[in-house]
N, C-alpha and C positions, 0 to 999 in steps of 0.2 A: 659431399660438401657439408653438407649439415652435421652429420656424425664429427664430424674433423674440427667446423667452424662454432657450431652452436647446436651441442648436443642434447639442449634441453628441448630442443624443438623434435625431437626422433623419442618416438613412443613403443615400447617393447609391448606389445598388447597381450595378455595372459588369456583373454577370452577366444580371442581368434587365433593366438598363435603367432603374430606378425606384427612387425616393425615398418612403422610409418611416420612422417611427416606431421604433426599436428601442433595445435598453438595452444600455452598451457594458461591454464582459468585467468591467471593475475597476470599475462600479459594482454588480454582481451581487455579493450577499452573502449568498445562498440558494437554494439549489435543491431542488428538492421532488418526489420521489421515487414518482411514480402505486403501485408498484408494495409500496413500503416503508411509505408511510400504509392503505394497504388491509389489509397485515396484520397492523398496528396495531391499526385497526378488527377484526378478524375475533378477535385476543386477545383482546381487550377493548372495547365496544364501550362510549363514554361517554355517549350519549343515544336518543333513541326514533328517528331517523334513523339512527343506525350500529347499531342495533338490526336496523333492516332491512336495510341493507345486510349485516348477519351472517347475517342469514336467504337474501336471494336471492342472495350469490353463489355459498355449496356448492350451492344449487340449479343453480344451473348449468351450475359444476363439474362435478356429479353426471351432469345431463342431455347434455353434450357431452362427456363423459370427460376433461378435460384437468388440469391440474397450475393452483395457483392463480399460481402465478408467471406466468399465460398471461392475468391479469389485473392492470386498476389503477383506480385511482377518482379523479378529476380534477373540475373543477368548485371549486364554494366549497368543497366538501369535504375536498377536494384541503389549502386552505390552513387549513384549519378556523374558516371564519369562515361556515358554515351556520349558518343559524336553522331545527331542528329540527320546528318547525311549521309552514314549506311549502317549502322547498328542496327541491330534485328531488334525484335520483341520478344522476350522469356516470360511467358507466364504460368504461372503456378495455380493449380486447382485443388481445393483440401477436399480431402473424403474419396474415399469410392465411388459411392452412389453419385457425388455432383459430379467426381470425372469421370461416369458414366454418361450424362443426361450429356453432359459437355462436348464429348464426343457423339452422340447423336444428333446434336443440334448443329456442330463442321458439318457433318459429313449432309447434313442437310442445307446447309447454306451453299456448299462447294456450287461456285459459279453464280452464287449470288450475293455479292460480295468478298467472298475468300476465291481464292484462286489458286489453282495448282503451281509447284515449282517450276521455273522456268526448264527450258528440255536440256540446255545447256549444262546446267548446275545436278539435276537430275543425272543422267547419262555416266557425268564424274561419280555420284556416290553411287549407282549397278555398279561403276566398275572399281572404284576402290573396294567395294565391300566384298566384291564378289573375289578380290583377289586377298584382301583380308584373313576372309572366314572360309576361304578354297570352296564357299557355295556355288552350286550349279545355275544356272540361268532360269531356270522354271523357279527356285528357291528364292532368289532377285526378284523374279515379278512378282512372286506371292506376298517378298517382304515390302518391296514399293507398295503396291494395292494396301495396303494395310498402316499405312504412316498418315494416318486422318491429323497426328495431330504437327504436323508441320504445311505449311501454305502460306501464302501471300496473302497481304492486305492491305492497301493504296501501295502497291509495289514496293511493301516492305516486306521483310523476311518474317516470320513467326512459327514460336515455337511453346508445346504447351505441356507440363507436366503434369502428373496427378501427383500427392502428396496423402501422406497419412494424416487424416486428421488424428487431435491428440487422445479420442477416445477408442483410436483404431491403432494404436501402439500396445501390446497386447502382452510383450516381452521385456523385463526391464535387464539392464546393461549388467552381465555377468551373468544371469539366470540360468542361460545354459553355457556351454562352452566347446568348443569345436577341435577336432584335433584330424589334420589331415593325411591322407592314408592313402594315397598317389594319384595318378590320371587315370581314369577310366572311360568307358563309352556304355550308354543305358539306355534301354528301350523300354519304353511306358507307354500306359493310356493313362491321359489328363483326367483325373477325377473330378478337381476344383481348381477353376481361374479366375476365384474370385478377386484374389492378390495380384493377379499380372499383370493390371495399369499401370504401378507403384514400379518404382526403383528401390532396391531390389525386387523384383517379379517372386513371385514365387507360387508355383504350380505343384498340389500335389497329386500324388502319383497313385496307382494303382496296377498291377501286371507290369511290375518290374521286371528286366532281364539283363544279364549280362550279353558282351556278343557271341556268346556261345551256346547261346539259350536257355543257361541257368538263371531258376528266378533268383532273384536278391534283392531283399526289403530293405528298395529304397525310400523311404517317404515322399522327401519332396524334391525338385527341382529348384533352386535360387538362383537366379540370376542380376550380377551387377551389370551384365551388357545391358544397356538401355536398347539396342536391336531387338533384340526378342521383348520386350514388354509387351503387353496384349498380343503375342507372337499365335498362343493355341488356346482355344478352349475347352472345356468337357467334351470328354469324349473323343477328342483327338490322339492318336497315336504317332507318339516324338522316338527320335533320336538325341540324347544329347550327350556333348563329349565335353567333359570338365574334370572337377578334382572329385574324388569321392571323401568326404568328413564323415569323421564318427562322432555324435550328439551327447554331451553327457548325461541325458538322458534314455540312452542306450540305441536311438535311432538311427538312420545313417543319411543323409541329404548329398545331392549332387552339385555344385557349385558352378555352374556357366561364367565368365568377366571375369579368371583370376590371374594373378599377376605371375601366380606359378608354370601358367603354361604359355609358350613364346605367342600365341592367339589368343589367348585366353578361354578357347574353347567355343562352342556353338550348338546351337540349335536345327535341327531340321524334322521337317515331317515325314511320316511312314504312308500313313490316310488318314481323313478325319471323317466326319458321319456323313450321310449322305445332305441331312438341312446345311449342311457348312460348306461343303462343295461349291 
């Protein structure tokens, strides 16, 4: 429809290779500010949703030590076009390190205050996901146990992202450029996860193989599935099936979330060390 109706709006991307949807500079008339609407909200909050959100974010503030500038709040909220009576809460955490601290202070409040998803709503996404990403049921429970950062709060829904801060953007647009070289499946040990709160995750590798046991130097793992973020860390040994890209910088990276494969591809574990068990 876009190609057809309004082709300025479809982007031929020379960096990635691919054609997408995007909005071009001089028709952007606003931009909206995660960080600037939150403490808005947190001033003055206008209804029984920004109510709560004035409630849990010095919570956890409080509980992770950090500055609220190390948060923002996104979603319909974001634009303020939430209906009050069952819109969730999206927040947005800048940095690493603070959506580190962030998620150890959840997982430390769970049940004091934050609350796990209802079993109902639960149940539904084991079984969309497992029918999804054709994961096995052990792989389900491992990826439920590990979703710290979704949970209830006064029986609202919440949802919490990490985000790069601006000094942790490290790559500028064009710098490298990617050229893809078909589907594959790869088996690694996680060397570094220190990238895998972030959307895109990205995990690099070490003892690469194909499935036929030849090694092949793949660097990293990237994933746009927001499923796998903080999915493995050091020292962990994965499976993952995506698109294999060649780096112009002559390296080669595995692509999990692409649009190229009818799943987009996935993640799963081999074993990880024994402290992670």
């Amino acid at each position: 429809f876009l190609e057809r109706e309004h082709p300025r709006y479809v982007w031929a991307d020379p960096v990635q290779g691919l054609r997408f949807s995007f909005v071009p500079r001089d028709a952007v008339s606003r931009y909206y500010l995660p960080e600037a609407r939150l403490a808005r909200i947190l001033a003055s909050p206008a209804d029984a949703l920004e109510q709560d959100v004035a409630a849990l974010v010095p919570l956890l503030i409080s509980a992770a030590g950090l500055p609220v500038r190390s948060f923002g709040i996104t979603g319909s909220v974001l634009l303020g076009i939430h209906d009050p009576t069952f819109s969730d809460i999206d927040l947005l955490v800048y940095g690493g390190q603070p959506a580190a601290r962030v998620k150890q202070a959840i997982l430390r409040l769970a049940g004091d205050g934050l609350r796990d998803l209802d079993p109902g709503r639960r149940d539904r996404w084991r079984a969309e996901t497992a029918e999804r990403f054709g994961l096995a049921p052990d792989e389900i429970t491992y990826l439920d146990g590990r979703r710290w950062h979704y949970f209830r709060f006064r029986d609202r829904y919440v949802s919490v992202h990490a985000t790069r801060a601006d000094r942790e953007i490290r790559e500028a647009y064009g710098e490298r450029r990617y050229r893809p070289l078909g589907p594959a499946t790869v088996e690694a040990t996680i060397a570094d996860a220190s990238e895998s709160l972030f959307l895109p995750a990205v995990y690099k590798l070490a003892e690469a193989h194909a499935d036929d046991g030849t090694a092949i130097p793949v660097s990293e793992i990237v994933s746009y599935e927001g499923l796998f973020c903080d999915f493995a860390g050091g020292g962990d040994r994965v499976r993952a099936r995506g698109v294999l890209e060649e780096v112009s910088d002559g390296s080669l990276r595995l692509v999990v979330g692409t649009a190229a494969l009818s799943d987009g591809g996935a993640l799963s574990r081999v074993t990880s060390p024994p402290s992670r068990r």
